[in-house]
N, C-alpha and C positions, 0 to 999 in steps of 0.2 A: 527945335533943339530938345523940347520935351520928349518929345517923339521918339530921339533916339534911346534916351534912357531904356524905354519901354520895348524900344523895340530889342535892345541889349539884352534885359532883364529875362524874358520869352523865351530870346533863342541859345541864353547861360542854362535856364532850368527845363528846356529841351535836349539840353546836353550832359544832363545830369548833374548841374552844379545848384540845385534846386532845396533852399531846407523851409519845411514848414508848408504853410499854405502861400505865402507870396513871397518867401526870401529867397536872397543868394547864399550861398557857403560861402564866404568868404576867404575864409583860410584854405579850404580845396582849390577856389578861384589862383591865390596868389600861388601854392604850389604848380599849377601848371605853366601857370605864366611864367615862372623862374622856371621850370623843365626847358617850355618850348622859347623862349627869349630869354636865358640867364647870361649867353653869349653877347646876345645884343648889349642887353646893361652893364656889363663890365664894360665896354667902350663908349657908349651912350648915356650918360646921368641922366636924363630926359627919359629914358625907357625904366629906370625904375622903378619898381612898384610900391613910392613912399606917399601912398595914403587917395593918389588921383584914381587907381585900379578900383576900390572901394565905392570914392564920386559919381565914378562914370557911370556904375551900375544903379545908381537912384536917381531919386529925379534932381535933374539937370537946372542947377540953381548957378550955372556959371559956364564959360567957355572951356573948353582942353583943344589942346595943341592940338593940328592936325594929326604929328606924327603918334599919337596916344590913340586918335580915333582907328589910326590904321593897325596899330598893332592890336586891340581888343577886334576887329574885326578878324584879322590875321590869326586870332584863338581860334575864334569862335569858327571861323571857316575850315580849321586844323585837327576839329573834334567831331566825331560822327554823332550822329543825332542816337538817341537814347529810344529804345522803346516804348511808346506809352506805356504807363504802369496803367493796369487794370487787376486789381488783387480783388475787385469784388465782381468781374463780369463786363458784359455789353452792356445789360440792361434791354428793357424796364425792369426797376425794383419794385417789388409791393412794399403799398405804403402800408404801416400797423397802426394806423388811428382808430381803434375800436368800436368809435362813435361814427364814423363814415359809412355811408353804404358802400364804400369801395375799399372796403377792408380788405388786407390780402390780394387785391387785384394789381398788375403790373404799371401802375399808371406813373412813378415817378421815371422823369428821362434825364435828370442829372446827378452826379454825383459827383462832390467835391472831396478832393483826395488832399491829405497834410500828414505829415510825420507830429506826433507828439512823442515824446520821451522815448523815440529809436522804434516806435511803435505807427506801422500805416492806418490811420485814422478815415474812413469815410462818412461824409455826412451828407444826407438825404433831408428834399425837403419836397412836401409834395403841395397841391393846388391849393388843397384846405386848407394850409399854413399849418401841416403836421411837419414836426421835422424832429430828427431822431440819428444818431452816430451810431457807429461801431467799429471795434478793431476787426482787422483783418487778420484775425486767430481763430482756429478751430474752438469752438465753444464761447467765444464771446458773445458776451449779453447788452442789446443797445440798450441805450441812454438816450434819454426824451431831452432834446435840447426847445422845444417850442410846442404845446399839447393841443394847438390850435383855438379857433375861438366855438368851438362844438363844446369842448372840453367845459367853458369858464360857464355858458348857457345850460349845460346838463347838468352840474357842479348845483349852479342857483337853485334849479328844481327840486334834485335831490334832498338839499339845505330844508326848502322849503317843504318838501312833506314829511319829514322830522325822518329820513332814512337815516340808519346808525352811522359810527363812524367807516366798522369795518365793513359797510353793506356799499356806501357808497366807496370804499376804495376800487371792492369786488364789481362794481357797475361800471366802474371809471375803467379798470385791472391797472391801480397806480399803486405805490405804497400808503399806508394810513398816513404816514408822515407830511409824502406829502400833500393831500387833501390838507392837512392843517396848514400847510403851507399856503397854498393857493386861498384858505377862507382866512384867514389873516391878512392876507393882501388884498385880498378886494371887500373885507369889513365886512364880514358875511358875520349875522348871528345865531348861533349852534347852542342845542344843546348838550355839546361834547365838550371837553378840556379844550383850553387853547395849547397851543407850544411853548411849554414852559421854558419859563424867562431861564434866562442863562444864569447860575449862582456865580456870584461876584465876591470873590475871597477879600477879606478889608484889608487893606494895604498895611504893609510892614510895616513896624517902626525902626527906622533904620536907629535912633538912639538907643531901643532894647538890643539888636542887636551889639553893639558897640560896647554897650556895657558888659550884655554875657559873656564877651571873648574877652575885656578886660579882669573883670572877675575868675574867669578860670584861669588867668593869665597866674590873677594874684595870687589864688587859692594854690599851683602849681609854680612858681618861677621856676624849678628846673628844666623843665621839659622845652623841647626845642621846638619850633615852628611848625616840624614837619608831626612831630609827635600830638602837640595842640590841634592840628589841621585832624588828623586821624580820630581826637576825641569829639569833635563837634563839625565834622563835614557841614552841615547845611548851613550853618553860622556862617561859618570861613568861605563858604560859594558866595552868600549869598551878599557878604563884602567885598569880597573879589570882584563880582559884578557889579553893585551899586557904589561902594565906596572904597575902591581900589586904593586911592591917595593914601589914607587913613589907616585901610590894614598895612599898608608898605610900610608907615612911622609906624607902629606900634611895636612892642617887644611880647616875644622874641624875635629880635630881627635876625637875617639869616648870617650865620656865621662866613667868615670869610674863606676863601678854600686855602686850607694847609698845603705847604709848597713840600712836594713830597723828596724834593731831591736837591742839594746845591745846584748853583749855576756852576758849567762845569769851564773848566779855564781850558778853550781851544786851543791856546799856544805852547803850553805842557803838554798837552794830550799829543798835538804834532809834534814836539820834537822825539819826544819816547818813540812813538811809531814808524818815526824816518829809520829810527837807530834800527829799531827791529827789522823794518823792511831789507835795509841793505845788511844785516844779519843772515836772517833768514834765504835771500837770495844768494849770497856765499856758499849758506849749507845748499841748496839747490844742485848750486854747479858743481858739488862735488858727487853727487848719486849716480851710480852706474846701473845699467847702461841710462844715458842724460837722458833729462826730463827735462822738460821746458820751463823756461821759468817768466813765469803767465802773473797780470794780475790773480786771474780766480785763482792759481797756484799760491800766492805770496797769502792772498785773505785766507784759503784753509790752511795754512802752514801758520797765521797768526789763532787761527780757531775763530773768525768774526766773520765768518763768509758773508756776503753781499754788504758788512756793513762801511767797510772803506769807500767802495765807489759811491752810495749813497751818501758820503760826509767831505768829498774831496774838494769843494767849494770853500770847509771850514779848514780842510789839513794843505795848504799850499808846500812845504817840504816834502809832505808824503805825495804830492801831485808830481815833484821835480824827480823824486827818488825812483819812481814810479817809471816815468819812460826816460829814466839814466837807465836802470839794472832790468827791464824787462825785454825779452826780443822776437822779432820777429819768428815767422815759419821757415823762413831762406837758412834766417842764422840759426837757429834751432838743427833744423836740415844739415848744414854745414857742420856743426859742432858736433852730430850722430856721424858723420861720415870719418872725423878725425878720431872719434873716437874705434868705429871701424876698423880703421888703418889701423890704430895700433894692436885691436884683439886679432886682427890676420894677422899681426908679422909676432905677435906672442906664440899664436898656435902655431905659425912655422907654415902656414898656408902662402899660395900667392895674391897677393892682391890684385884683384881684379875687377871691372866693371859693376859685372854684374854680382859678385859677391858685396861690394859694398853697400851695393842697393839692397840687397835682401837681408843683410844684418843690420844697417841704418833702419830697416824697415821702411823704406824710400818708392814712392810710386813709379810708375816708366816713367811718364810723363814730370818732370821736376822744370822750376826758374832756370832760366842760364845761369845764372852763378851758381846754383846747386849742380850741373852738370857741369862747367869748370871746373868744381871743387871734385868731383868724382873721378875726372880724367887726372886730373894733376896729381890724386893722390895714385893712381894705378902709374902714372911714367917714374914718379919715385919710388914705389916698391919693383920698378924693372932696372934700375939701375943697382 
């Protein structure tokens, strides 16, 4: 059962779902699995990916359902294999151990490859126990991750025939730093500086503080929190951090926020706006040639455009008023066509078909009852 973990693991970060030097992307993992199976899991509870999709992929500390083995197989069979990444070569690498007689020669044959910080990381280690990383960017510079034991043995001697500090960096080609590194760990005694000790700032008094912010509190009462905070920033941090509770009781406490506006009375506001609504749609129906009389017509004829349909949860009158007095395209259509009729039989023209369409402004194509209403009004203007 371990086995399969690993053998999951291999053939996920053959597939490209590979982060670091031994993990899986998890969150990549799960987006696929809902692509190619989100079917599945809508009708299958058991095909969900709640937390088993994770499991599966380490080591196997427990049983999963068959039907779970089969669907991570059924991925993993569903995704082509990824091309080996090789951002540093075939190989062999030369190893850079200084101290080796096979400096610069091609003798390392592995290298391990891991993403650090969105960045391809390889790391090289070669017989001597030299071993040393690098990014995979034009001009990158390695990093000794291990200087072998050549390094600690030439290091001694150096020590030992009183070679300077910068002479043995220059023999090693390490930094001076760290030479003092390495002679401090292995108790070597020099006559150079050691690595000095770290300075150790003496810890606050959280009471001076406490005091100085009440003090200026006293020295100022009028000023407001934010104004106080402005006068002595590192004070006021470095309460906020260590004794939060403390600056919170203290005064100036923060004032409370001014209510900039009444609470407005929704049931006065809806009845006013019903009144107006069915107002304003009267004036509507009276404009020649007719205009539609639309929500977004009745809000710009109030001047509040968009703001009735965003409140009509709070305005239930002006919801009713709303589809009593608004109407449709048919009836709109209908009510251009009577209108119609009557400027043909004003101008003394005949009414007819196609004239009413072109002064309604009416497309060919119209609802039957917009083409009813077209015919019926042309057999009354023939009688």
């Amino acid at each position: 059962m371990r086995r399969w973990g690993q053998e999951y693991r291999a053939a996920l970060r053959a597939r490209g779902f590979g982060r670091g030097a031994s993990h899986i992307d998890q969150s990549a993992l799960v987006d696929a699995y809902l692509a190619h199976f989100g079917a599945v899991a809508d009708v299958l509870p058991e095909a969900m990916p709640d937390g088993w999709l994770v499991a599966i992929t380490r080591k196997h500390r427990k049983g999963f359902a068959p039907l779970r083995h089969i669907l991570i197989r059924q991925l993993i069979g569903s995704r082509p294999l990824v091309p080996e990444l090789r951002p540093f070569g075939f190989g062999p690498w030369p190893c850079r151990n200084p101290l080796a007689d096979h400096y610069g020669h091609p003798v390392i044959s592995e290298c391990q490859i891991h993403m650090e910080k969105k960045k391809i990381i390889g790391v090289f280690r070669c017989a001597c126990g030299y071993a040393f990383s690098r990014a995979a960017e034009l001009g990158s510079r390695p990093r000794i991750l291990n200087p072998s034991p050549l390094f600690e043995s030439r290091l001694r001697e150096l020590v030992a025939t009183g070679t300077s500090l910068r002479g043995t960096a220059r023999t090693l080609q390490v930094d001076p730093r760290t030479v003092l590194r390495y002679v401090a760990r292995l108790g070597l005694t020099t006559l150079w500086k050691a690595l000095p000790e770290q300075v150790k700032l003496p810890p606050i008094d959280g009471m001076a503080m406490r005091a100085q912010w009440s003090r200026a509190y006293a020295s100022e009462p009028n000023l407001t929190r934010k104004e106080l905070r402005a006068r002595m920033p590192a004070v006021y941090m470095w309460l906020y951090r260590h004794d939060r509770n403390w600056l919170l009781s203290q005064p100036p406490l923060p004032k409370p926020p001014e209510r900039k506006r009444a609470r407005i009375n929704w049931a006065d506001v809806d009845g006013k706006t019903a009144m107006l609504l069915r107002k304003e749609a009267a004036e509507l129906l009276t404009h020649t040639p007719p205009v539609p009389v639309t929500r977004a017509a009745l809000g710009r004829a109030l001047g509040r455009r968009g703001w009735l349909e965003k409140r009509l949860h709070k305005l239930p009158l002006c919801a009713a008023v709303l589809d009593d007095v608004t109407e449709t395209e048919e009836a709109f259509q209908c009510r251009r066509i009577a209108w119609a009729d009557a400027e043909l039989r004003q101008r003394g023209l005949p009414v007819q078909v196609w004239r009413l369409r072109r002064l309604a402004g009416l497309p060919e194509n119209c609802p039957i009852m917009v083409e009813v209403a077209l015919w019926r009004a042309q057999s009354r203007g023939a009688q």
